[in-house]
C-alpha positions in Angstrom: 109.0 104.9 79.3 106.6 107.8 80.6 108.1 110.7 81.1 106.7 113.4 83.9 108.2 116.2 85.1 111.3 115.9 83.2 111.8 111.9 85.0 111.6 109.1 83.3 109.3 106.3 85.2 111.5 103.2 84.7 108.9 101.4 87.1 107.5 100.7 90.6 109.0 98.8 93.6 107.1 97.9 96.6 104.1 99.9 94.4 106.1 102.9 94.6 106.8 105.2 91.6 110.7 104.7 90.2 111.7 107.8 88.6 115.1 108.5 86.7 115.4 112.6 86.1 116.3 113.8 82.7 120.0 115.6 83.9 121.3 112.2 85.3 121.2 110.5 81.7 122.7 113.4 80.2 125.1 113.9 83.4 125.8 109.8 82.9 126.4 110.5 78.7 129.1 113.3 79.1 131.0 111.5 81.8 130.7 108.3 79.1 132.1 110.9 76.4 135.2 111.6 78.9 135.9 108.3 80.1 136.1 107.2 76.1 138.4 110.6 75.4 140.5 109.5 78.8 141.0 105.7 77.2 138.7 104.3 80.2 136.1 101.8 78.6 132.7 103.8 78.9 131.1 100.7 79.4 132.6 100.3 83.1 131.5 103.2 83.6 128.2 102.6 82.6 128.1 99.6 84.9 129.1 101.2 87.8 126.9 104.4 87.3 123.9 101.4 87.1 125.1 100.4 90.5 125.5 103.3 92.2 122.2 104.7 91.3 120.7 101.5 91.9 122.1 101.7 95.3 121.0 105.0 95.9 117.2 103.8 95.2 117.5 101.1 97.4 118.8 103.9 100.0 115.5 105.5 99.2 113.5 102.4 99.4 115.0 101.5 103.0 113.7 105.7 104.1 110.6 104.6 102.2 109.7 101.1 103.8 110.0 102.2 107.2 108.0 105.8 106.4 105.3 103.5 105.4 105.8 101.5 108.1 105.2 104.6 110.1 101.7 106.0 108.5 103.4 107.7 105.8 102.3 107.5 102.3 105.3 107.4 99.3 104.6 109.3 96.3 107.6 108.5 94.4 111.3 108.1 94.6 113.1 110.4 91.8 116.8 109.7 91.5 118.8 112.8 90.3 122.8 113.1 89.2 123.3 114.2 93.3 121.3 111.4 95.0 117.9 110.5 95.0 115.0 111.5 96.9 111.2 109.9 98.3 109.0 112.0 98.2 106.8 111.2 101.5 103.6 112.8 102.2 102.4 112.1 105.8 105.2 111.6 106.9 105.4 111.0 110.9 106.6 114.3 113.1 107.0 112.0 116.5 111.2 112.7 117.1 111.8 108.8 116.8 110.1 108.1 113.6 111.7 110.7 112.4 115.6 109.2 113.5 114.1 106.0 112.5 113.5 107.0 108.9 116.5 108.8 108.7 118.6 106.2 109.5 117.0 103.2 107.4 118.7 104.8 104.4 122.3 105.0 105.4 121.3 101.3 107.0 121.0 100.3 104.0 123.7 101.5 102.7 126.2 100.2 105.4 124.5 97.0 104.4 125.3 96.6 100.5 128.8 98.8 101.5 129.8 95.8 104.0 128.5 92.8 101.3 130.1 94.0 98.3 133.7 95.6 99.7 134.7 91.8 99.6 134.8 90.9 96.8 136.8 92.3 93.5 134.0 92.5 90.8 132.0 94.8 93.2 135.1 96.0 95.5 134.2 99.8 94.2 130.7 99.6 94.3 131.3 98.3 98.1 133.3 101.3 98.8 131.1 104.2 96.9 128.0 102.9 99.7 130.6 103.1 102.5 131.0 106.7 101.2 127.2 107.2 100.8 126.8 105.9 104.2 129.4 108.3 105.4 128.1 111.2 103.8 124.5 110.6 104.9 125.4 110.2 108.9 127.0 113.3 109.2 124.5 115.7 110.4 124.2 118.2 107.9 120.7 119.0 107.7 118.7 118.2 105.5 120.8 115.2 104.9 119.9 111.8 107.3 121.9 112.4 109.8 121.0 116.4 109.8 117.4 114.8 110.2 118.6 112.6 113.4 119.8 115.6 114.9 117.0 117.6 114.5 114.9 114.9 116.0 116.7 114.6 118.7 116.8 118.3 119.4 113.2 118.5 119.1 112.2 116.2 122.2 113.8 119.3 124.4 113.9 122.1 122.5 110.9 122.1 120.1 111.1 121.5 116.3 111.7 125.0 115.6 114.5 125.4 117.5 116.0 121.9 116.7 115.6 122.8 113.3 117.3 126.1 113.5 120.5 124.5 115.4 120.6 121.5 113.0 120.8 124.3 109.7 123.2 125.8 111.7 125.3 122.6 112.4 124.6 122.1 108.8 126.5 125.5 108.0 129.5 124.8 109.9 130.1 121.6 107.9 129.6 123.5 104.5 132.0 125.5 106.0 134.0 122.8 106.7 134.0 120.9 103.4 134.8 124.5 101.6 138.1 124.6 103.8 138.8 120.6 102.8 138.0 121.5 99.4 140.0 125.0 99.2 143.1 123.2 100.7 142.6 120.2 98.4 142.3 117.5 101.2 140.7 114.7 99.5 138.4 112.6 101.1 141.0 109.9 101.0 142.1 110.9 103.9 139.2 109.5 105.8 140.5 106.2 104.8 137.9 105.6 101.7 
């Protein structure tokens, strides 16, 4: 494996660039190490950490196949221990291209949440993209749906603006997950 910019290439899709980043083995070996101390078999959680990640590239892919789609030009997708991102040159300022390749990620997501939350063997896998999707719609810019709102501020207000009131929108969420967090309301109670 080639190793650039502290990623490991692990191989192309769709002729883009695959990238695994150096922290998310490491991040993936210590929760191994404390799954083992806890008694949980570090191979489950191996398997699941696989899927996730795997999910979370095909999130990418779904934001990269429709920025193509849309004259944009993929550089690589780089998957890190808080998500994964494409890395999209060209990428298309018109407001709906811009919701359009927002929303192809959490699509995707939705997708693999609603095919695997029925059966057992992928049951948690199923419900960790329902909680991707989740996170990714709320618009909490830069996040996908932060991006939706900021398109869809920019047809009226310019992209200046709309991009001013979707950070702030994007504050008073941080805001609002410090509170949840502070107060210890799990995200449970959103039925996940």
């Amino acid at each position: 494996m080639k190793m650039e910019k502290n990623a490991l290439l692990l191989g192309s899709v769709l002729g883009i660039p695959l990238r695994l980043h150096i922290s998310l083995l490491i991040l993936i070996g210590i929760v191994s190490l404390m799954a083992a101390s806890a008694g949980v078999n570090p191979v489950i959680i191996l398997i699941l950490a696989v899927g996730l990640f795997g999910s979370v590239a095909l999130h990418e892919l779904g934001h990269s196949v429709v920025a193509r789609a849309k004259g944009g030009y993929i550089q690589e997708i780089v998957l890190y221990p808080f998500g994964g991102a494409a890395k999209i040159a060209n990428l298309s300022r018109k407001p709906i291209d811009e919701i359009l390749i927002a929303l192809a990620g959490p699509a995707v997501s939705l997708v693999l949440g609603l095919l695997l939350l029925p059966f057992s063997l992928t049951h948690d896998l199923g419900r960790l993209n329902m909680m991707l999707f989740f996170f990714n719609v709320l618009p909490v810019f830069p996040m996908d749906g932060g991006r939706v709102l900021r398109a869809a501020l920019t047809i009226k207000n310019g992209r200046l603006n709309a991009t001013r009131t979707a950070a702030q929108v994007g504050k008073y969420f941080c805001g609002l997950f410090v509170i949840i967090g502070l107060f210890g309301m799990p995200f449970q109670l959103l039925g996940l």
